[in-house]
N, C-alpha and C positions, 0 to 999 in steps of 0.2 A: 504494500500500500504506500502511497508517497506521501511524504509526508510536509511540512511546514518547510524545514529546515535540512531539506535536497536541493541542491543545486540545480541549472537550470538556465541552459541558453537562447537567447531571444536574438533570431540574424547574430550581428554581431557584437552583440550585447551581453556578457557572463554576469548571472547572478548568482551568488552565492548563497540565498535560498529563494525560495516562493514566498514571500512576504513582502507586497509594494506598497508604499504609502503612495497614497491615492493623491490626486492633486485636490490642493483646497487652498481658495485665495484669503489672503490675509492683512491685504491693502496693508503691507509696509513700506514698499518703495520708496524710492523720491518722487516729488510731480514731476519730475523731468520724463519718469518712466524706469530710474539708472537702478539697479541693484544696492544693495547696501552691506555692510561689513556686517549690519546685525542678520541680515538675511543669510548672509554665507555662513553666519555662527550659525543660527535654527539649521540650514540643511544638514552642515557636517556632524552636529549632533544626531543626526539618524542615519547617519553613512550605514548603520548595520543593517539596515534593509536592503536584500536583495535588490530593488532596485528604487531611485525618488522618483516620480513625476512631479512635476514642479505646479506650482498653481498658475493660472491661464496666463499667458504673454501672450499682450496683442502683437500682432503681425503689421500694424500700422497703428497711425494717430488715430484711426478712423474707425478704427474696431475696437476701442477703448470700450467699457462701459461702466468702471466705476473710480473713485475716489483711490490715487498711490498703488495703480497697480503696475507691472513690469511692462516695458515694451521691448523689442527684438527686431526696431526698424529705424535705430541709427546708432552709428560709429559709436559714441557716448556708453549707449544702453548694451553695448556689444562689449566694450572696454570692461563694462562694470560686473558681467555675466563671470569670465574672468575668474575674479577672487573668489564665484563661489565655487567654479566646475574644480579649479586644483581645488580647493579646500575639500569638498568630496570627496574627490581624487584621491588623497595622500592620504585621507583615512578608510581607503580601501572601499569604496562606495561606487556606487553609479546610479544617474544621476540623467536625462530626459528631458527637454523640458515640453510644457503644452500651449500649442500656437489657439489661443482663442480669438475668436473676430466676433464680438458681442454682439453685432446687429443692431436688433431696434433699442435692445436695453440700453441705456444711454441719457445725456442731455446733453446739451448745448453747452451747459452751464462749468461742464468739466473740462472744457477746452477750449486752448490760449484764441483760437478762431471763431470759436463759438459755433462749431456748425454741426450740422444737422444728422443725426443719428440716420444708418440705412438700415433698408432691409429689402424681402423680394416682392413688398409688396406697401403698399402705404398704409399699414395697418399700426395702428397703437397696441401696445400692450399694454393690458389693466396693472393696476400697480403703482409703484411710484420711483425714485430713482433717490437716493441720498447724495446729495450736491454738495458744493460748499456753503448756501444758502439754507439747506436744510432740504427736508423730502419737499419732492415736486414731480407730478404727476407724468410719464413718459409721456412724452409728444408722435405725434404722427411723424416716422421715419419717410427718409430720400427713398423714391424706390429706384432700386439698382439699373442703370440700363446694362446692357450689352456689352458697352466698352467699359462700363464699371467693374460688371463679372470678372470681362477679362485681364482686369486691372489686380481685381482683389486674389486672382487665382495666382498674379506674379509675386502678391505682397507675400502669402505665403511662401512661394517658393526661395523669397527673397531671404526672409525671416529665417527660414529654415536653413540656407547657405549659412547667414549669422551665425545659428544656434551653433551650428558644428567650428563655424571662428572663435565663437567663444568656448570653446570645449565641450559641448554636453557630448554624449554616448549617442543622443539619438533625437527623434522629434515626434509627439505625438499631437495628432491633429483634434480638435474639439470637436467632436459632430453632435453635442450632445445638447442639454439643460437647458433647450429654448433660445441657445444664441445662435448664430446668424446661420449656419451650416443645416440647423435644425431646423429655423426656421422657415430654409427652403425644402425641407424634408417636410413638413407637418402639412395638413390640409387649411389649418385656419388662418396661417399666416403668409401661404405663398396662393394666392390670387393669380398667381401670371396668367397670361395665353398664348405665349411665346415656347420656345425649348424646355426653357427651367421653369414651366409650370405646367398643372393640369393634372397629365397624367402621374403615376407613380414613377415611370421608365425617365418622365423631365423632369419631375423631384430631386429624384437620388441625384441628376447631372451635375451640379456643381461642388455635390460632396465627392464624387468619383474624380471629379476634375484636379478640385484640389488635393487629393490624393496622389492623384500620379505624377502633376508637377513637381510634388515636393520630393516623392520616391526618386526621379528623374534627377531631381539638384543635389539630394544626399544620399540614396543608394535604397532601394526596398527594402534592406537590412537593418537600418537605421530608423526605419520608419514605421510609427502606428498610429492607431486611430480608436478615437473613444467614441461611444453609441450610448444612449439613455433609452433605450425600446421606454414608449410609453410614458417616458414621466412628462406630467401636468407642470414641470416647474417653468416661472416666465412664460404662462400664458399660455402655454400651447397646448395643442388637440393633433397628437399628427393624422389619427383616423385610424384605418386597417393596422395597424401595427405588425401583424405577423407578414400580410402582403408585404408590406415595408421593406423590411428586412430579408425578406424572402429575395428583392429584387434590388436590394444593396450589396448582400455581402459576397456574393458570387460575381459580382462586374466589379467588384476593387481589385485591384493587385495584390500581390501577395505583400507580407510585410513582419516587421520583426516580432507584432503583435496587434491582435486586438480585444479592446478593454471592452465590458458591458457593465455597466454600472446601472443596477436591479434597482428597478421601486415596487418591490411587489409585482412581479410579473416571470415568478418562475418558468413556464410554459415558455416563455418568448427565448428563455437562455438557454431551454434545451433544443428550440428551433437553430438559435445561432450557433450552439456546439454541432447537432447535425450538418450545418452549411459550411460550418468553416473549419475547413483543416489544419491552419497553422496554429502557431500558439494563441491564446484565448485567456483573459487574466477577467477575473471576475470582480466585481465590488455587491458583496452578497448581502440581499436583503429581498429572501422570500418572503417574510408576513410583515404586516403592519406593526408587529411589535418587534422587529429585530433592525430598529434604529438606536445605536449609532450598530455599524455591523461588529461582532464582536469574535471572539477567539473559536466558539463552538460550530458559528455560524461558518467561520470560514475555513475550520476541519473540515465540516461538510457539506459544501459547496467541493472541495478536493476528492473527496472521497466518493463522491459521487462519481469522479472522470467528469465534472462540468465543467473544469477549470485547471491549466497548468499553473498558473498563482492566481494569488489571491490579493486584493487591492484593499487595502484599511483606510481609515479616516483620522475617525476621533479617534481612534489607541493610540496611533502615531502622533496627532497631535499632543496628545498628554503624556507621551511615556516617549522620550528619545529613544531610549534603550530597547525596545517592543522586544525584538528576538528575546534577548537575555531576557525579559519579564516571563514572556513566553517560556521557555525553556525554562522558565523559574515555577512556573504554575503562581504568579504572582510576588507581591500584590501591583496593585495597578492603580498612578495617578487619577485623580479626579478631573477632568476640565473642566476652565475656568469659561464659561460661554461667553462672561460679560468684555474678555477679551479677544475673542474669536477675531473678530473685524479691525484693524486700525489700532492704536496706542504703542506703547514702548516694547522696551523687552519684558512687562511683567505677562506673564501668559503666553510668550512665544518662545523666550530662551530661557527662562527661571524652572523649568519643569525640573526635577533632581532624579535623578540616575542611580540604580540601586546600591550601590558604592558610598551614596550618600546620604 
């Protein structure tokens, strides 16, 4: 039976077990977009996971969507990437990071241009957006033309050259949580009647697109892609969901992995282990009660054969040391939710290490 803490290679990618922290944004950044010395402390403190996915990097100014988060589409932001990848590095880690283009979630309000949030369609999303002015209700998005697509498909690929300039292991693409990928994937938010709308087959187009541009600039082996089958978060309804995916995962290329990250929707994950034969990293949450996802949960999501690893959250945020806690059968930090989002190092790098 395979276990947590077997090894485990992704393309070209060596983990040293099945245990990934999952990407989760943390709006530390600079506003410039740059990385920070206290960010490259937070990752190398969990170098012992098999592998980091980093929380979302926009791939442009224009795929932003919230308050201090990373970008990966200039010199600066590339420069600052840097101090985290060695710092990883040399404590024996690796390390990914996730290109997200936010879409409609967005304002105006967070950028030095002040402009206008896109998406595939000029739909608002319900909700509201936290600014520097405070919450403010998302606005009706740009919708994308033509040369836009083709534009946003290079930012990617652009981003993804960066990512591997600044050292990471690899690039995994956002298709998931309502932002922009997804939201050409979902029924309620992509309207087109061009290519990239309507049907399912012009849905999936510009998640494929972007895909293979970025395989093409870093290598299929370097490269993977995250899916959320199903989840409501950021508004959205994608519809059929098993069709979906049915008529996604088989027109991608192949690649070093792909992530599913579960909202209640077991049935859709043993659809996608059926379709997909490369590796497959889970983020497991069968029932409504197994938020945050925890240690038992992602035995068995393994042991089932759903999954070659397994994708954590909240453990990795509260416990640097996860393996050794793991391997310890405890005990296990508490997190601190009221720092989840934004603030200093208290609740980012203050978690203590069994040692301590």
């Amino acid at each position: 039976m395979t276990s947590l803490f077997d090894p485990v290679t992704f393309g070209k990618i060596p983990l040293a077990n099945r245990l990934v922290m999952a990407p989760m944004t943390r709006n530390r950044a600079k506003p410039c977009g740059g990385a920070t010395a206290l960010m490259a402390e937070y990752y190398t403190q969990r170098a012992s996971a098999g592998l980091i996915i980093t929380e979302g990097v926009q791939p442009s100014a224009v795929g932003q969507g919230f308050l201090n988060t990373p970008g990966l589409h200039h010199p600066e932001q590339v420069a600052s990437w840097r101090s985290v990848t060695e710092a990883v590095h040399s404590a024996g880690g690796r390390i990914v990071v996730q290109l997200m283009h936010s879409g409609r979630i967005g304002h105006p309000s967070l950028y030095p241009d002040a402009h206008q949030s896109v998406a595939p369609s000029p739909v608002a999303a319900a909700g509201q957006c936290f600014t520097p002015d405070g919450p403010q209700d998302y606005q009706v998005p740009h919708e994308l033309t033509g040369d836009d697509i083709a534009s946003t498909v290079q930012d990617f690929a652009n981003a993804a050259r960066n990512a591997i300039e600044a050292g990471f292991d690899g690039v995994q693409i956002h298709a998931g949580n309502g932002f922009l990928l997804h939201q050409f994937l979902a029924e309620n938010t992509n309207r087109r009647t061009d290519g990239y709308g309507g049907s399912v087959a012009n849905r999936i187009r510009l998640t494929v697109e972007v895909t293979e541009a970025v395989a093409e600039a870093i290598g299929n082996e370097r490269t993977a892609v995250r899916v959320s089958p199903g989840n409501p978060y950021n508004d959205i309804v994608e519809g059929d969901s098993e069709a979906l995916y049915s008529a996604l995962l088989p027109t991608l290329p192949e690649l070093a992995f792909l992530e599913v990250c579960e909202i209640v929707t077991r049935s859709v994950t043993h659809q996608v282990r059926d379709l997909w034969s490369g590796n497959l990293v889970v983020n497991p949450h069968p029932t409504p009660d197994s938020f945050p996802a925890s240690e038992q949960t992602a035995k068995d999501v393994l042991d089932a054969g759903l999954a070659d690893a397994v994708s954590l959250g909240t453990l990795f945020l509260a416990n640097p040391d996860l393996p050794a806690r793991l391997s310890a059968q405890g005990p296990f930090n508490v997190p601190d939710e009221a720092t989840y989002y934004g603030g200093d190092h208290r609740g980012y790098t203050t978690y203590p290490v069994l040692d301590r």
